[in-house]
C-alpha positions as CSV (number, residue, x, y, z in Angstrom):
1,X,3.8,26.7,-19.6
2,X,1.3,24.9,-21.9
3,X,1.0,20.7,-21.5
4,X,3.2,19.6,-24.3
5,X,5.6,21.7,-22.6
6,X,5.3,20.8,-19.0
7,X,4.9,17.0,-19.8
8,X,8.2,17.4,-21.8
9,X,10.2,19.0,-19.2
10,X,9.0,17.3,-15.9
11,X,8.4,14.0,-17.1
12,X,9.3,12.9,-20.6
13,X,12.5,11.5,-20.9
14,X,12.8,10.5,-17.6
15,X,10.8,7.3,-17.0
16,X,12.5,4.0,-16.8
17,X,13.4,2.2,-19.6
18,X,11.7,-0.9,-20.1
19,X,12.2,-3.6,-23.5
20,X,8.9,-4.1,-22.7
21,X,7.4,-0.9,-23.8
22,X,7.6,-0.6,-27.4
23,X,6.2,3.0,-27.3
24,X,5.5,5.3,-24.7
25,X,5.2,8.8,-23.8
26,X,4.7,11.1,-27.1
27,X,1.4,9.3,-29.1
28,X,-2.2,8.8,-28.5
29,X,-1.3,5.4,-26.6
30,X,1.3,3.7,-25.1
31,X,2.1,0.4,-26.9
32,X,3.3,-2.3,-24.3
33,X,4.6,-6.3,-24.8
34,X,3.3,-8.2,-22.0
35,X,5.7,-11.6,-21.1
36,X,4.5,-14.5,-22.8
37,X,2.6,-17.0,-20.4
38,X,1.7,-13.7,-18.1
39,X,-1.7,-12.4,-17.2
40,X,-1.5,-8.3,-16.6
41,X,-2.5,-7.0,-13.2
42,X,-4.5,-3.2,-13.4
43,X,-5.3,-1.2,-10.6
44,X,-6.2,2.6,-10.4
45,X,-5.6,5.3,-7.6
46,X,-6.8,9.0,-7.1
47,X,-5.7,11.3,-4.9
48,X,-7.6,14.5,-4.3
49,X,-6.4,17.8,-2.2
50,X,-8.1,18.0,1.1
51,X,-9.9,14.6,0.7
52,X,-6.3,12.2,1.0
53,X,-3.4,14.5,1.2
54,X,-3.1,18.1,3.1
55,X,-2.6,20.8,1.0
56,X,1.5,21.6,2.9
57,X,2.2,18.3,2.1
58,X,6.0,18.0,0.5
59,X,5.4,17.6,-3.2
60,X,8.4,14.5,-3.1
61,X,6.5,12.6,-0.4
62,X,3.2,13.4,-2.6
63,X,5.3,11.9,-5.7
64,X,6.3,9.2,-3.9
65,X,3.0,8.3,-2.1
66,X,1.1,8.2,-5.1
67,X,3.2,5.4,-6.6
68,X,3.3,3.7,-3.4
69,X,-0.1,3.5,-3.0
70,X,-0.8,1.6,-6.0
71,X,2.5,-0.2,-5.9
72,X,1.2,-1.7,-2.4
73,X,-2.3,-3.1,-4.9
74,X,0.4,-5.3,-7.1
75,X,1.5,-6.5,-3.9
76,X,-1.4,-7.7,-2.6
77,X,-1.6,-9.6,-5.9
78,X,1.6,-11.4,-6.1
79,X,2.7,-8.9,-9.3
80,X,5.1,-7.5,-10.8
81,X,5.2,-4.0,-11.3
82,X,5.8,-2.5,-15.2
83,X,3.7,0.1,-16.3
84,X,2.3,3.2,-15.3
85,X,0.0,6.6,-16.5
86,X,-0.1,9.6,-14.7
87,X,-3.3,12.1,-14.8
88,X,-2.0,14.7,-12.9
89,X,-4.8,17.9,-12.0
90,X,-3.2,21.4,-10.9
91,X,-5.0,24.5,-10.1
92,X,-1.9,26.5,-12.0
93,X,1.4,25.7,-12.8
94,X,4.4,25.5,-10.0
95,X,7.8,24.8,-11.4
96,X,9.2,24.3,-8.5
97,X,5.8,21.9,-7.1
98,X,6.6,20.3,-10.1
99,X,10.2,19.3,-9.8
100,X,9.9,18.1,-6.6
101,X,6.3,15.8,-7.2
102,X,8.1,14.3,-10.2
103,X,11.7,13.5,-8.5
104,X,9.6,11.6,-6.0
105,X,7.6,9.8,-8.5
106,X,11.0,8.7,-9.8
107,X,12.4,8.0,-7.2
108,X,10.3,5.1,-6.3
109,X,9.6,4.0,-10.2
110,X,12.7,3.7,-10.8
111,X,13.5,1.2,-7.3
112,X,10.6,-0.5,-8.8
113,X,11.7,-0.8,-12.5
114,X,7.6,1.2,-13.5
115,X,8.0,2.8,-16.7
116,X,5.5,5.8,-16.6
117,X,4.1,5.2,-20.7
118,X,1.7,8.1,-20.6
119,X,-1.3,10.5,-18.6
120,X,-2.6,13.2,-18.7
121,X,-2.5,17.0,-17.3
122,X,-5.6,19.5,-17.1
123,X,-6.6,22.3,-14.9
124,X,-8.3,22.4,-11.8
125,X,-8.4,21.3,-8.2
126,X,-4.9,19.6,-7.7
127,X,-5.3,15.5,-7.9
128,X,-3.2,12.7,-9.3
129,X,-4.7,9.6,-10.6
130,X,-2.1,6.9,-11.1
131,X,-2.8,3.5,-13.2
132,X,-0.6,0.9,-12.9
133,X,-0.4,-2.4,-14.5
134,X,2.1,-6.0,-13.4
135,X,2.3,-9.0,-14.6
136,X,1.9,-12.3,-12.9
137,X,2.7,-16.3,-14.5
138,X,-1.1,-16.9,-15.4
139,X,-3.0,-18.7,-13.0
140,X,-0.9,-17.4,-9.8
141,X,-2.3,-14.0,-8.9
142,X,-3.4,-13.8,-5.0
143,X,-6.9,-13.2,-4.0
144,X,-8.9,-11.9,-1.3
145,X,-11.2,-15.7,-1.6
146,X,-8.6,-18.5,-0.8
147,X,-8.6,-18.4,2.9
148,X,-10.0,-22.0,4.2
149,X,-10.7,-22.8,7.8
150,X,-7.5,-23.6,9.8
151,X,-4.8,-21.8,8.1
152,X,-3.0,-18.9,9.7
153,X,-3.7,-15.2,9.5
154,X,-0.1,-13.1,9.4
155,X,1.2,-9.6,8.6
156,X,3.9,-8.2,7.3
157,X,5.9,-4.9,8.9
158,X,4.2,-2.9,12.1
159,X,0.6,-1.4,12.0
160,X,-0.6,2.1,13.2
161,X,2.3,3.6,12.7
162,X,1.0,5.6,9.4
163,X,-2.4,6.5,11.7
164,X,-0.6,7.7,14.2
165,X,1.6,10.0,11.9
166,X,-1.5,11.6,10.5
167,X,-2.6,12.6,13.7
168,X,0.5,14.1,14.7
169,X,-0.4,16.1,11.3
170,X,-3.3,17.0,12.6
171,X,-2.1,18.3,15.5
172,X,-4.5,15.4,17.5
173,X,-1.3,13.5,19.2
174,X,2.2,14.7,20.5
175,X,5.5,12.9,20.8
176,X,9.4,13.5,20.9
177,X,10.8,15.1,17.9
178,X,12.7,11.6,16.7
179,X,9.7,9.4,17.0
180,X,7.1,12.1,15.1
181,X,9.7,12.4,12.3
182,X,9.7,8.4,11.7
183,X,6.1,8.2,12.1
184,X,4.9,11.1,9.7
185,X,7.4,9.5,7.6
186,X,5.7,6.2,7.5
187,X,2.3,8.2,6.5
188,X,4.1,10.3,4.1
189,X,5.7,7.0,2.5
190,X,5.0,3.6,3.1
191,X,6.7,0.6,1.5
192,X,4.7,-1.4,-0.5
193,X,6.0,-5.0,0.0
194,X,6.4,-5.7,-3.8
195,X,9.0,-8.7,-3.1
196,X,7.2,-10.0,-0.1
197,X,4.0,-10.3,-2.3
198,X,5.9,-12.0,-5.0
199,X,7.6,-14.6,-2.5
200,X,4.0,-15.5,-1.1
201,X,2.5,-16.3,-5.0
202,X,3.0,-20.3,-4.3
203,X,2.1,-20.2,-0.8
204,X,-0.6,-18.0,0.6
205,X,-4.1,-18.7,0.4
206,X,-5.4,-15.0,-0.1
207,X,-3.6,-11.8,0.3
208,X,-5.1,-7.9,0.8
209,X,-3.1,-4.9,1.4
210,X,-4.0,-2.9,4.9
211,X,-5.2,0.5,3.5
212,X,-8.6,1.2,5.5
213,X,-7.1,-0.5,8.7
214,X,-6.6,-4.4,9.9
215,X,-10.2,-4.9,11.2
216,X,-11.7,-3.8,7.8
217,X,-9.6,-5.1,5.6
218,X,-9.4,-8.7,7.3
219,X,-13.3,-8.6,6.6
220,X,-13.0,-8.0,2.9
221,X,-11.2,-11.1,3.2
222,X,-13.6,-13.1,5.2
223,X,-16.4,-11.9,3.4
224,X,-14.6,-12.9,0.0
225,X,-13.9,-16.2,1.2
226,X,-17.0,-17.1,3.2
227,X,-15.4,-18.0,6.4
228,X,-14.4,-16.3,10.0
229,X,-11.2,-15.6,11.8
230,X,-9.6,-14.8,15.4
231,X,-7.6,-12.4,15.9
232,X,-5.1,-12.2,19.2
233,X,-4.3,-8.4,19.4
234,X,-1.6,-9.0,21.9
235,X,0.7,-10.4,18.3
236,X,-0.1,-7.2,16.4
237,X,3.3,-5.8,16.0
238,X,3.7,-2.7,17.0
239,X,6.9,-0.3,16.8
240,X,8.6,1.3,19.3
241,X,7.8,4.5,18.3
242,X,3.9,3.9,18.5
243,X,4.5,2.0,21.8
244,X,6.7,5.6,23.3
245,X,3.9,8.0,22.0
246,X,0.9,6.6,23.3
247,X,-1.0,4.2,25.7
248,X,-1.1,0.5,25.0
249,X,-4.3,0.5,24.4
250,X,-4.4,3.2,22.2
251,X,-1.6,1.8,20.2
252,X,-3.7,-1.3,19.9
253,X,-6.8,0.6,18.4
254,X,-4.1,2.2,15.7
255,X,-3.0,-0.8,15.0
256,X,-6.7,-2.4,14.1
257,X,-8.2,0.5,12.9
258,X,-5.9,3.3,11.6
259,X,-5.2,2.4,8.4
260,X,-2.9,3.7,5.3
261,X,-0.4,1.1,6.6
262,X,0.0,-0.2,3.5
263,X,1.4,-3.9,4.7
264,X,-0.1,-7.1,3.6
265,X,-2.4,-9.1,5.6
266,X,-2.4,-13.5,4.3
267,X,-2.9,-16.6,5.0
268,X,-1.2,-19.2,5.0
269,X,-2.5,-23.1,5.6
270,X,-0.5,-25.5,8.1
271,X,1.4,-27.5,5.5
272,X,3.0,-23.9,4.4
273,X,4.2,-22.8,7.2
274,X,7.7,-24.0,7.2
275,X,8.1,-22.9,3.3
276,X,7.2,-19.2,4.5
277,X,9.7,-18.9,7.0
278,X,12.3,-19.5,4.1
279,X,10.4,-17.4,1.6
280,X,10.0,-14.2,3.4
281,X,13.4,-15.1,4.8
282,X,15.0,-14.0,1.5
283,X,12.7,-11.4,0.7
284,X,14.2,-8.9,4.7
285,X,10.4,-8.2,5.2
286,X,9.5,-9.4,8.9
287,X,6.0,-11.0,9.3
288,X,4.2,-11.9,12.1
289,X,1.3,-14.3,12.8
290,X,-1.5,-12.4,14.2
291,X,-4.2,-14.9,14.3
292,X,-6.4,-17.9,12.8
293,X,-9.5,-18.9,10.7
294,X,-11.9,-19.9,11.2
295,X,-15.4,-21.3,10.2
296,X,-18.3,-18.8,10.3
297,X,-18.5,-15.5,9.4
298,X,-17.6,-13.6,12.0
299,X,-13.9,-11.2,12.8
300,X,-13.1,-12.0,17.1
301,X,-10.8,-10.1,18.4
302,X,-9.0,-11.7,21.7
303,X,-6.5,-9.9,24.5
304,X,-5.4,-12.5,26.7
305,X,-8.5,-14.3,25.5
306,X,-10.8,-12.0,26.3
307,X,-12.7,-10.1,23.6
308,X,-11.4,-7.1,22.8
309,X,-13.0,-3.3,21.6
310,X,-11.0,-0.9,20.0
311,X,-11.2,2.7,21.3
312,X,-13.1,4.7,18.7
313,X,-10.0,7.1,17.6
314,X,-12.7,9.1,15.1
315,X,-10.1,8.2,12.4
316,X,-10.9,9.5,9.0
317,X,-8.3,8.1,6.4
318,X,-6.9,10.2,3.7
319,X,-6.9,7.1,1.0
320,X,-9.3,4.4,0.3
């Protein structure tokens, strides 16, 4: 099957419509119509075989990750998703790899309203490289560089769980059949909290998505907005399933390091707190307050007020 041909069957035709794209798949370019008063949001994934995924990975959950991935970037930003390409690298052609990747892909573009507009396909080592683009009213996106002394440090969702599904992967952890199933499911696909992010546009002071775990993505934000923070690891929340499959401690160090939860970390100042209790309300994404900042530069990391060390799990994510 030659490009035009597998681009026509597998993807062509089946991307969401959108009155905002005014061409898409089929030309040199996509031609989009961005909403007036708007400022576009871009952000840019790769996947690569053996480096972020496992080669027996399901194709749909590969689909659907992909998106996700890049999904959970808009988030972080307050956006709206709108627009995607696709540059998708196989060692040969599969049909049947092929049906599946793209009916997950879908799947998730089309909860999301993403109109894939074009990409590209070529030979080699398999990878997917996914662009996406949002929109935000100008002037609102979140940052990583708002967060001022004082205001309150929160997530959204339960950490480690997508760490801890890995492992299980990797044949590094055991637990009941039930529990594995959910948390390979949240490594395999995590939510991207699209509608939480846009709730928190008004009201948080910076935002980052947890991809390389809590403890190094907190710093990005510290280090982005010059100041330091507390966190008390006793408020991480953790699910049941992490809590049943391993010790307390261990869930804790999944929780702070894992990564690839794919939740957002933000802060919030005092005066907001009341108006993000009703804003999040709407959105059915649970939060949690996990902590404080604080001046100086420096992450703490308190249990029951003492500091805190995270067991070294010898973690080594499959995403950046």
């Amino acid at each position: 099957m030659k490009e035009f041909q597998l681009i026509e069957s597998f993807f062509t035709g089946r991307a969401q419509s959108r009155k905002d794209v005014a061409l898409g798949i089929g030309d040199d370019c996509a031609i989009v119509e961005p909403a007036e008063n708007k400022s576009v949001v871009i952000s840019c994934d790769t996947l690569v075989e053996n480096v972020h995924f496992f080669p027996n990975i399901p194709a749909n959950d590969l689909g659907y990750k992909s998106l996700a991935v890049n999904l959970s970037d808009l988030a972080s930003m307050g956006a709206e998703p709108a627009w995607m390409t696709l540059a998708l690298t196989l060692p040969e052609v599969d049909e049947n790899w092929l049906a599946d990747f793209s009916a997950g892909l879908f799947e998730i573009a089309e909860y999301y309203g993403v109109a894939l507009v074009g990409g590209d396909t070529t030979r080699g080592p398999r990878s997917i490289t996914i662009t996406i683009n949002g929109q935000v009213p100008k002037h609102s996106g979140l940052t990583r560089s708002g967060a001022r002394n004082g205001d309150w440090i929160y997530v959204t969702g339960t950490l480690g769980d997508s760490a801890l599904g890995l492992d299980l992967l990797r044949g590094k952890a055991n637990c009941n059949e039930n529990d594995r199933s959910y948390l390979i499911n949240r490594h395999y696909r995590p939510t991207p909290r699209v509608l939480a992010g846009q709730a928190l546009r008004t009201l948080a002071s910076s935002a980052i998505d947890i991809s390389d775990g809590l403890v190094s993505d907190i710093q990005h934000v510290l280090k982005a907005s010059n100041i330091g923070a507390t966190l008390n690891v006793d408020k991480l929340p953790l699910s049941h399933q992490l809590k049943a499959s391993v010790s307390a401690e261990t869930a804790l160090s999944y929780a702070l390091t894992g990564g690839e939860d794919y939740e957002l970390l933000f802060t919030v100042s005092e005066a907001q707190k009341g108006a993000l209790e009703i804003a999040l309300a709407e959105t059915g994404v649970k939060f949690t307050q996990i902590g404080q900042i604080c001046m100086g530069g420096k992450l703490k990391l308190l249990l029951d007020k003492q500091p805190f060390e995270p067991i070294n799990l010898g973690f080594e994510h499959f995403s950046d």
